[in-house]
N, CA, C and O atoms as a DFTB+ gen file, in Angstrom:
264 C
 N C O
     1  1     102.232      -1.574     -28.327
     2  2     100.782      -1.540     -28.454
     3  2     100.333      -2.818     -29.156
     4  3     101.017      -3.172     -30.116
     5  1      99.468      -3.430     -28.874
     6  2      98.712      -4.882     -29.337
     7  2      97.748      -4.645     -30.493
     8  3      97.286      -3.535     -30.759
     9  1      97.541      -5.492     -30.997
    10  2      96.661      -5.689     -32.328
    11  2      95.648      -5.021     -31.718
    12  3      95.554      -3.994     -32.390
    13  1      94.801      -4.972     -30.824
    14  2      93.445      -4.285     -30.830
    15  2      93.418      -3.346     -30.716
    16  3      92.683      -2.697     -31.460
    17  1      94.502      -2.434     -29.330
    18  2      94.683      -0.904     -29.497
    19  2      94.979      -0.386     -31.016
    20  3      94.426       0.617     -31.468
    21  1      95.852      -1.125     -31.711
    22  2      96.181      -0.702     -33.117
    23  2      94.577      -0.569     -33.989
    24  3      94.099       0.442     -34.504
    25  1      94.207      -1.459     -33.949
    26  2      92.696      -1.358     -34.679
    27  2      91.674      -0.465     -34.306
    28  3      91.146       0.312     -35.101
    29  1      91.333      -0.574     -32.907
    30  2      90.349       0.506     -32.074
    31  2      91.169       1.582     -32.705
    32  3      90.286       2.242     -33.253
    33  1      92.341       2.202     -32.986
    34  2      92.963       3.628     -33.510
    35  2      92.300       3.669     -34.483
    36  3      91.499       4.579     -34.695
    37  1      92.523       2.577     -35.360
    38  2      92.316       2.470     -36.769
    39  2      90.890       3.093     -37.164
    40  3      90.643       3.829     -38.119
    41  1      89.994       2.595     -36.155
    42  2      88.672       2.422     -36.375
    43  2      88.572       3.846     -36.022
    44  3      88.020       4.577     -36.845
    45  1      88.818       4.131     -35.415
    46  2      88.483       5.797     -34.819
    47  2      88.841       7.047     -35.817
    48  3      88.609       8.246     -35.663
    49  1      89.596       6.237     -37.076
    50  2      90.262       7.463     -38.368
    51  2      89.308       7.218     -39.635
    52  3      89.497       7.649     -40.772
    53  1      88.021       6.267     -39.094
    54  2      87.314       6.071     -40.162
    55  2      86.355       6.972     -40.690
    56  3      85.744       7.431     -39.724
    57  1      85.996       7.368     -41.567
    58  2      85.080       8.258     -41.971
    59  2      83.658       7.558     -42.049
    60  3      83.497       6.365     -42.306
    61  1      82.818       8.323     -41.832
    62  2      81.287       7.652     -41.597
    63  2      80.851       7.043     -42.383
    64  3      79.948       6.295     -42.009
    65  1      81.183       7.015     -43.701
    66  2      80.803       6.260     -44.700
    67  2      82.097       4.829     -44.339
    68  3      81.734       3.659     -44.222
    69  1      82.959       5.092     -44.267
    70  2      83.799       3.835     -43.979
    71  2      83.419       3.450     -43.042
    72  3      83.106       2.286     -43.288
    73  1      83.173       3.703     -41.825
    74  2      82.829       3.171     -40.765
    75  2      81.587       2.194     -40.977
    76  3      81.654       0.981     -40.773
    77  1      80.174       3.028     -41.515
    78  2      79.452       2.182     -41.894
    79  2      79.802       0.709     -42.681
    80  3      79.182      -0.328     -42.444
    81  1      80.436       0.773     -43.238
    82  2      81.077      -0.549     -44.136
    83  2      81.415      -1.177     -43.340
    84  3      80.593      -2.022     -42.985
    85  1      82.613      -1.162     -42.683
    86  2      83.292      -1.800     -41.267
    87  2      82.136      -2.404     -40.778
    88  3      82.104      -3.625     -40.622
    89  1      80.922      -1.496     -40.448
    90  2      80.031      -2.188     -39.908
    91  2      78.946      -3.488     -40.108
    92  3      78.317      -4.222     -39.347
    93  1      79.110      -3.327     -41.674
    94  2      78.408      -4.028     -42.109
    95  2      79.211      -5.206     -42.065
    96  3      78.900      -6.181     -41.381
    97  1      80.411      -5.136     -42.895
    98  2      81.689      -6.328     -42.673
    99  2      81.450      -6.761     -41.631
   100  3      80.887      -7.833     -41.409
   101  1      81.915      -5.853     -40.715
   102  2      82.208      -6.435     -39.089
   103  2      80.829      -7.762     -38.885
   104  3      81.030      -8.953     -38.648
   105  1      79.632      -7.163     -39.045
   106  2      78.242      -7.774     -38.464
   107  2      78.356      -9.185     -39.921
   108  3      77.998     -10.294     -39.524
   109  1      78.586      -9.151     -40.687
   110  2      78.608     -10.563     -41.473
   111  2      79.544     -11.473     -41.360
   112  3      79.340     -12.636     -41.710
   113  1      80.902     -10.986     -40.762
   114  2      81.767     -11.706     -40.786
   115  2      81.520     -12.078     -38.919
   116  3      82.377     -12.884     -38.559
   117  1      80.569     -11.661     -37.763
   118  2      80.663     -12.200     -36.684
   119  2      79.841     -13.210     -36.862
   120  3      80.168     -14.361     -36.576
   121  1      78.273     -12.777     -37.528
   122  2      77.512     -13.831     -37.797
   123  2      77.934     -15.101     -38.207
   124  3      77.522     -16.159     -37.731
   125  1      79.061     -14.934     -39.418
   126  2      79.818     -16.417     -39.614
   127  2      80.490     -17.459     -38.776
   128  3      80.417     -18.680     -38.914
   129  1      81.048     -16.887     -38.032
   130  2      81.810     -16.820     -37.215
   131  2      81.113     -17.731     -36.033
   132  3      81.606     -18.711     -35.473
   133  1      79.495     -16.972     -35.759
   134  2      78.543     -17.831     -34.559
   135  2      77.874     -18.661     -34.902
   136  3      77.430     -19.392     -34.017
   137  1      77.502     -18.932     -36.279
   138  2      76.784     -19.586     -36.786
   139  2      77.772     -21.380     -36.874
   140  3      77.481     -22.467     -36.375
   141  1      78.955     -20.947     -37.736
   142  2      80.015     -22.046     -37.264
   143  2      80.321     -22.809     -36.119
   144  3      80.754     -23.960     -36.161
   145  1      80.020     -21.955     -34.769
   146  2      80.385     -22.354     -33.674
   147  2      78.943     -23.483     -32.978
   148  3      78.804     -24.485     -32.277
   149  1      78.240     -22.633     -33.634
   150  2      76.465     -23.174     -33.434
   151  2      76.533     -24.492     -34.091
   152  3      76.128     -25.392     -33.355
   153  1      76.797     -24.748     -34.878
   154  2      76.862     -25.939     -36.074
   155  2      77.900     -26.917     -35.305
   156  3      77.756     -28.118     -35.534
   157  1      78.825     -26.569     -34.509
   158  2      80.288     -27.178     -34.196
   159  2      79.791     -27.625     -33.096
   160  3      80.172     -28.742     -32.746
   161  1      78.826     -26.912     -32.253
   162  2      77.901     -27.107     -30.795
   163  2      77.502     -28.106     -30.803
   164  3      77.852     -29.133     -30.221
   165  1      76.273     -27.761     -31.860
   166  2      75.314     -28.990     -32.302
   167  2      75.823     -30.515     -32.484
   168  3      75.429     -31.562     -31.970
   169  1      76.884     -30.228     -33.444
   170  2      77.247     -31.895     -33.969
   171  2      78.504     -32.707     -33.067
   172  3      79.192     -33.710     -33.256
   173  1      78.387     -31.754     -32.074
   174  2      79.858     -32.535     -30.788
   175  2      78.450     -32.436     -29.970
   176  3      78.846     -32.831     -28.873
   177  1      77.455     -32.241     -29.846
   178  2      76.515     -32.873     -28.330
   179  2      76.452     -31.740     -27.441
   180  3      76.231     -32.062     -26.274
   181  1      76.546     -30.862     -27.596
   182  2      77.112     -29.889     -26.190
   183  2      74.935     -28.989     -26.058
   184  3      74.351     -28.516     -25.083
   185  1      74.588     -29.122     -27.160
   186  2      73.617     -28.617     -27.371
   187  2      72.267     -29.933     -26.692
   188  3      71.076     -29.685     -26.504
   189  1      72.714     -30.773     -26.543
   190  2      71.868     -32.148     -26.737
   191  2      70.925     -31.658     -24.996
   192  3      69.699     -31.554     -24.968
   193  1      71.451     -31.523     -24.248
   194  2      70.888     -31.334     -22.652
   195  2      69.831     -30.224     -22.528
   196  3      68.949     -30.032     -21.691
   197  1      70.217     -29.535     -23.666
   198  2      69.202     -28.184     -23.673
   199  2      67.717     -28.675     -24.735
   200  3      66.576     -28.600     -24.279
   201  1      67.983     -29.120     -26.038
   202  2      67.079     -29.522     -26.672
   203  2      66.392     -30.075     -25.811
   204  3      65.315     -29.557     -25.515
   205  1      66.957     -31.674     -24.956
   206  2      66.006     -32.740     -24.339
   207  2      65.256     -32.175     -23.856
   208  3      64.088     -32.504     -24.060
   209  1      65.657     -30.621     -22.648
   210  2      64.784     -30.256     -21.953
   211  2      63.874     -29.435     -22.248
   212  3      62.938     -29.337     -21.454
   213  1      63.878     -28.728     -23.293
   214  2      62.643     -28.230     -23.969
   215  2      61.770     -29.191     -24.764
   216  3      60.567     -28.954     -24.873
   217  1      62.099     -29.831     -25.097
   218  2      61.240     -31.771     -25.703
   219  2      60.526     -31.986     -24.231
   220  3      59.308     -32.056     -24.065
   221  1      61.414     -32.066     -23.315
   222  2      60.694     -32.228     -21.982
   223  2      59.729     -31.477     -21.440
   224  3      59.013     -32.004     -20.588
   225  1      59.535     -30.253     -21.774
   226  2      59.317     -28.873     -20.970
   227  2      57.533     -29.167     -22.205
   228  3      56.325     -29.092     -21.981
   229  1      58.304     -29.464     -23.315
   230  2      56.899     -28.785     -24.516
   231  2      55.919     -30.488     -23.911
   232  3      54.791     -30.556     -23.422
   233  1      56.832     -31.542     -24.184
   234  2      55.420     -32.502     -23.666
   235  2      54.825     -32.679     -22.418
   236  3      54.014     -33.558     -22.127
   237  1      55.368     -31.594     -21.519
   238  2      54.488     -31.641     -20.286
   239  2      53.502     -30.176     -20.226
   240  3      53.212     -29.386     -19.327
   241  1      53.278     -30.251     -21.216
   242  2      52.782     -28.902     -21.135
   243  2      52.847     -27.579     -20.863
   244  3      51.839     -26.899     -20.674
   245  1      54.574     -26.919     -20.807
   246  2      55.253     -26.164     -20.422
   247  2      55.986     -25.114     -21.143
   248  3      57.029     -24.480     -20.983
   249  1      54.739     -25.200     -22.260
   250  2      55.571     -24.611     -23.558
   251  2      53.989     -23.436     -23.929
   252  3      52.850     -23.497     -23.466
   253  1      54.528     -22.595     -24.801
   254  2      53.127     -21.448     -25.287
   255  2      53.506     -21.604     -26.819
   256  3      54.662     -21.929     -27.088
   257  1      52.835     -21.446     -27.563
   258  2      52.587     -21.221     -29.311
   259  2      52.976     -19.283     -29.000
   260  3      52.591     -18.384     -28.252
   261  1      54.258     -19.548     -30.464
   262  2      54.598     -17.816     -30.527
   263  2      53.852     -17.391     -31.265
   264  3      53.850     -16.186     -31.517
C-alpha cells in the first residue's frame, strides 16, 4: 500500500474534532505551498504573457471597475 492509501486510512480514523484540525493544517500548509509556486511563476516570466495581455485588454478598453 502507498503513502496516500496509508494516509486516506489515516484520515478516515480521525475524530471530528481532529479532522477539523487536519483541516485547517491541511488548508494553510496548501496555501503555502501555492503561494510559493505563484512567487516562483512570477519571477522566472511564465506569468509575463498573461499580465501583458490584460495591460493590453485594460488600455483598449476591455476591462470593467469591480
Amino acid at each position: 500500500m502507498g503513502n496516500v492509501e496509508n494516509i486516506e486510512r489515516q484520515i478516515q480514523q480521525l475524530s471530528v474534532d481532529e479532522l477539523a484540525e487536519f483541516r485547517r493544517w491541511f488548508a494553510e500548509f496548501d496555501a503555502e505551498l501555492w503561494d510559493r509556486q505563484l512567487v516562483s511563476d512570477a519571477r522566472s516570466g511564465k506569468l509575463d504573457a498573461l499580465a501583458n495581455g490584460a495591460l493590453q485588454a485594460h488600455a483598449a478598453g476591455r476591462s470593467t471597475k469591480l
